[in-house]
C-alpha positions as CSV (number, residue, x, y, z in Angstrom):
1,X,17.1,9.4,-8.5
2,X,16.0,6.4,-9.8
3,X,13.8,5.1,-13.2
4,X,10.8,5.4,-10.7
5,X,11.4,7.5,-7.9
6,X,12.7,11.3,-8.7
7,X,13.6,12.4,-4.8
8,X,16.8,13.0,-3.9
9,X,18.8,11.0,-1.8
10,X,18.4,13.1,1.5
11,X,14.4,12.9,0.6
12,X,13.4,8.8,1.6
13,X,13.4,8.4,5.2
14,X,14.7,4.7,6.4
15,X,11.3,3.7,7.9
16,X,9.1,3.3,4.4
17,X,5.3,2.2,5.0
18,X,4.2,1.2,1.7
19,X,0.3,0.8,0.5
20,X,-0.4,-0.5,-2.6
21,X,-2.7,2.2,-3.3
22,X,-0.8,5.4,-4.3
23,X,-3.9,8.0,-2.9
24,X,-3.6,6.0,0.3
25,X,-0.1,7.2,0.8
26,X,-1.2,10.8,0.5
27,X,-4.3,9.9,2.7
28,X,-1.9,8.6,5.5
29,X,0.9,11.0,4.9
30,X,-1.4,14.1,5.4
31,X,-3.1,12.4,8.6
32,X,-0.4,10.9,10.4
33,X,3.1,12.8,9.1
34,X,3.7,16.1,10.4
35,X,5.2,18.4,7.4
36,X,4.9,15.7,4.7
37,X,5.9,16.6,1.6
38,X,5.8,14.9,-1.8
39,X,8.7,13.7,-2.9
40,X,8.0,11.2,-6.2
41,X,5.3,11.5,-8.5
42,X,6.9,9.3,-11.2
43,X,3.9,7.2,-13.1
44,X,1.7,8.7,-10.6
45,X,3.2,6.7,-7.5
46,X,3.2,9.1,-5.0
47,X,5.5,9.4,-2.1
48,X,5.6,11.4,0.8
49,X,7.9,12.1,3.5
50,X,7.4,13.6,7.2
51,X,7.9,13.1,10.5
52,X,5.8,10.9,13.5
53,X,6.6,12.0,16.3
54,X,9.8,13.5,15.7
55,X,10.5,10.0,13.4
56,X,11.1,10.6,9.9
57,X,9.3,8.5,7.9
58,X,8.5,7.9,4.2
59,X,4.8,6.7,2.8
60,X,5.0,5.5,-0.6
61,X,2.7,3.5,-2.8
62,X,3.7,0.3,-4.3
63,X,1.1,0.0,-6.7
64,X,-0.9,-3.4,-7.1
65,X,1.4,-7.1,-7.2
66,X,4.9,-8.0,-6.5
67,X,5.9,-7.5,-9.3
68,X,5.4,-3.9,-9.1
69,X,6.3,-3.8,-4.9
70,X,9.3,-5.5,-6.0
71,X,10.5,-2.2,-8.5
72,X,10.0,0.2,-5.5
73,X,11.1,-2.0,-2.4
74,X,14.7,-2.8,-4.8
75,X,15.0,1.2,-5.2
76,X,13.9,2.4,-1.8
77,X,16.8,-0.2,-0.4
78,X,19.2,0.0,-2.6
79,X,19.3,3.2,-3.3
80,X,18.0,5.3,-1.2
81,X,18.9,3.6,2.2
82,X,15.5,2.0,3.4
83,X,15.9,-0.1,6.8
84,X,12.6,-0.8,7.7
85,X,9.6,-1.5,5.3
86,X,6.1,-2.1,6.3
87,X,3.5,-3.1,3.7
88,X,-0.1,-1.5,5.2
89,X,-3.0,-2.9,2.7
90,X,-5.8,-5.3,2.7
91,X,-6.5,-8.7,3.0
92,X,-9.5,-11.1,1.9
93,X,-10.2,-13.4,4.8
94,X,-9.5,-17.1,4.4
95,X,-10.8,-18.2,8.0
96,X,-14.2,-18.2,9.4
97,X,-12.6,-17.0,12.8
98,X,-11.2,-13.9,10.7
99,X,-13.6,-10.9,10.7
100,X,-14.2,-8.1,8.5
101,X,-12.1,-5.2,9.9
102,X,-9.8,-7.6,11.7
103,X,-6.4,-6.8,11.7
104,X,-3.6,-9.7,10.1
105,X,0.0,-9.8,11.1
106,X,2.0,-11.7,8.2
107,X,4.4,-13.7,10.0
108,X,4.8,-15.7,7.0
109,X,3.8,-15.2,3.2
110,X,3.0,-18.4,0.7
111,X,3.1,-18.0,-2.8
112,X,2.6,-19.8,-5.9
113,X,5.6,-17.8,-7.7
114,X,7.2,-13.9,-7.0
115,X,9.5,-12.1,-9.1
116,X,12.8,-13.5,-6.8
117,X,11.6,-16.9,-8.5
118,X,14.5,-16.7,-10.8
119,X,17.1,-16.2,-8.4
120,X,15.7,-19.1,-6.0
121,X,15.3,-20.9,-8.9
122,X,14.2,-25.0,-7.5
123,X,14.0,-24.1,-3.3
124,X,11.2,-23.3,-1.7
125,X,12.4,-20.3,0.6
126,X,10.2,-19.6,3.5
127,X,9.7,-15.3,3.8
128,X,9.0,-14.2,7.0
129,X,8.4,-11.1,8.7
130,X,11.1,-9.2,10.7
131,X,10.5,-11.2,14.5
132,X,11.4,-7.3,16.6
133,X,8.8,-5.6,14.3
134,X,6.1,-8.6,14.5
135,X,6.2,-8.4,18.2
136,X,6.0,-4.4,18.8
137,X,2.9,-4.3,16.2
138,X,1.5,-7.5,18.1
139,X,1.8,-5.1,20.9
140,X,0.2,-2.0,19.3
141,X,-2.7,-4.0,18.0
142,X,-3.0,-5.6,21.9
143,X,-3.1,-1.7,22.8
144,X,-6.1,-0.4,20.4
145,X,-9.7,-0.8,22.0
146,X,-11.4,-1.9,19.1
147,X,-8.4,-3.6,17.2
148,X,-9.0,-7.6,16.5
149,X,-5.6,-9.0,15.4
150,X,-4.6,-12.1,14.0
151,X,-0.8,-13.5,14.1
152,X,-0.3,-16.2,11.7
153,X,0.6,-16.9,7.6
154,X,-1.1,-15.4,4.8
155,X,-0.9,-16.1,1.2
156,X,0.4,-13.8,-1.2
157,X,-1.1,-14.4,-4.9
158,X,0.1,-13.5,-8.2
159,X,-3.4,-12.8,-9.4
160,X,-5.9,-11.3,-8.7
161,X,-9.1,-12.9,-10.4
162,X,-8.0,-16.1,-9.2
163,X,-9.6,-19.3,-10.9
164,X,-7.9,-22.2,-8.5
165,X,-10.8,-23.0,-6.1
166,X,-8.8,-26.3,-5.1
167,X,-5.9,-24.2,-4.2
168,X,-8.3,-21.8,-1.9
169,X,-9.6,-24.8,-0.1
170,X,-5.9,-26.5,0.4
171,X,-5.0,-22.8,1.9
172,X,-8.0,-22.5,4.0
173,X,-7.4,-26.3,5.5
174,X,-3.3,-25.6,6.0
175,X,-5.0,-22.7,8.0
176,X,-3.4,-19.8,6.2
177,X,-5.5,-16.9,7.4
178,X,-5.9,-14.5,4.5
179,X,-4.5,-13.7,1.0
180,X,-3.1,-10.6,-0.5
181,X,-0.7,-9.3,-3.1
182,X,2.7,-8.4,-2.4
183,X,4.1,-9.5,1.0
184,X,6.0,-12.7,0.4
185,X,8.1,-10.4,-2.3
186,X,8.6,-7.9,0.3
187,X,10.0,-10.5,3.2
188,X,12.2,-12.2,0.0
189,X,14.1,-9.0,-0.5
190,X,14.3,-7.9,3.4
191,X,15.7,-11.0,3.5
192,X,18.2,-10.7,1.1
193,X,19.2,-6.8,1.9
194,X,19.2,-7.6,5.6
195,X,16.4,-5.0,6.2
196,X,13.1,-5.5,8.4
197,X,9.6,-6.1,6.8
198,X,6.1,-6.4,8.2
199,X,3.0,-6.5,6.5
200,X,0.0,-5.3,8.5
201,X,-3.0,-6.0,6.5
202,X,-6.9,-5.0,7.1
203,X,-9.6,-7.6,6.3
204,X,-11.8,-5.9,3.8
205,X,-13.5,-9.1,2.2
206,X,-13.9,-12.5,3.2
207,X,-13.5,-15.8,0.7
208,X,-15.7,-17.5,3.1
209,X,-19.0,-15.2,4.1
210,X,-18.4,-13.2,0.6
211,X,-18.8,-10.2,3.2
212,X,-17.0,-6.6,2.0
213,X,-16.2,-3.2,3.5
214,X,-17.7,-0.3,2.0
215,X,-15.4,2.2,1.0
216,X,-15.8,4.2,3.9
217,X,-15.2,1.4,6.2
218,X,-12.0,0.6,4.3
219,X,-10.8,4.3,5.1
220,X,-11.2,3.7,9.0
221,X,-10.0,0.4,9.3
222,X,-6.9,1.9,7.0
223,X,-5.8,4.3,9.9
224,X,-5.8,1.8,12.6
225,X,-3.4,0.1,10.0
226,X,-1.4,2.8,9.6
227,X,-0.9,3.6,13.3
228,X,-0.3,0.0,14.4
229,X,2.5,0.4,11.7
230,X,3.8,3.4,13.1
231,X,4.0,2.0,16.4
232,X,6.1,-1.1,15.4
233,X,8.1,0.8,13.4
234,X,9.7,2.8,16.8
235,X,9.1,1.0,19.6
């Protein structure tokens, strides 16, 4: 056990998808996982573990910044074992080519400052997703009908009622194709544990067309997130 996750060693799985959102978890654990069970409730975060197709696999919430991704990614890896972690979230879109619903694979993350600022201290590391795990989700999202993917860099912010309009449009014209909250903290410490990281992320608003998803479009768009995820995970 942990300060913020009470399951037992035996309990996390090695493949962890990790929304921020910690009803999402139990949304995708009971839809996807075959005999999930919760497993951490600390603070409310839940986690859930099960299996996908005979995979185990672990869904647990990371709550909302790096700063909190970062307490659960350092005790899901150090801890408990976790291999493979997959951030599934949203996205606002920062390119007029980007659609709501649209589906963003990070293969980089920007950011302004994360938590492993300290350690880095004056370089400017470059996080980036796991290459094996990019191309099998590239593959998945190829695979879904109605699934409109985008490979490129995002930006991952430290806040989120942001008031740097001049950063936006530098973003926007270095072609960064959307912005979220957590994933360049997430690639810093795969990177440093020698685990694999992807971030597949659903465009719910846009920064451009000030479009949004409705809450049930979010739910939708979520599962083909989730299963995309899946599929990378065990190619």
């Amino acid at each position: 056990m942990t300060p913020h996750i009470r399951a037992e060693k035996d309990q996390i799985a090695e493949t962890v998808l990790m929304p921020g959102d910690p009803l999402r978890a139990k949304w995708a654990a009971e839809t996807f996982l075959d005999g999930a069970e919760l497993v951490n409730d600390v603070r409310g975060m839940l986690g859930f573990t099960g299996e996908w197709r005979g995979n185990r696999v672990t869904i647990h919430g990371s709550g909302m910044g790096m700063p909190s991704l970062s307490i659960y990614a350092n005790e899901l890896i150090s801890r408990y074992g976790a291999k493979t972690l997959i951030r599934i979230g949203s996205c606002g879109a920062m390119q007029e080519h980007v659609k709501i619903r649209d589906v963003v694979l990070a293969m980089t993350a920007t950011s302004v400052s994360t938590p492993s600022r300290a350690i880095l201290r004056e370089l400017n590391f470059a996080p980036c997703a796991d290459w094996d795990l990019l191309k099998a989700a590239e593959a998945a999202a190829r695979g879904r009908k109605d699934a409109q993917i985008h490979v490129g860099g995002i930006y991952s912010s430290d806040v989120f009622y942001d008031e740097r309009p001049d950063l936006n449009e530098q973003l926007t014209r270095h072609n960064v194709l959307a912005v979220e909250m957590e994933a360049a903290e997430l690639y810093l410490l795969a990177a440093r544990h020698r685990c694999r990281a992807l971030a597949v992320l659903t465009v719910s608003d846009h920064l451009v067309t000030h479009e949004a998803l409705s809450a049930d479009m979010r739910q939708s768009s979520f599962g083909d997130m989730v299963a995309i995820a899946l599929e990378a995970a065990f190619a």
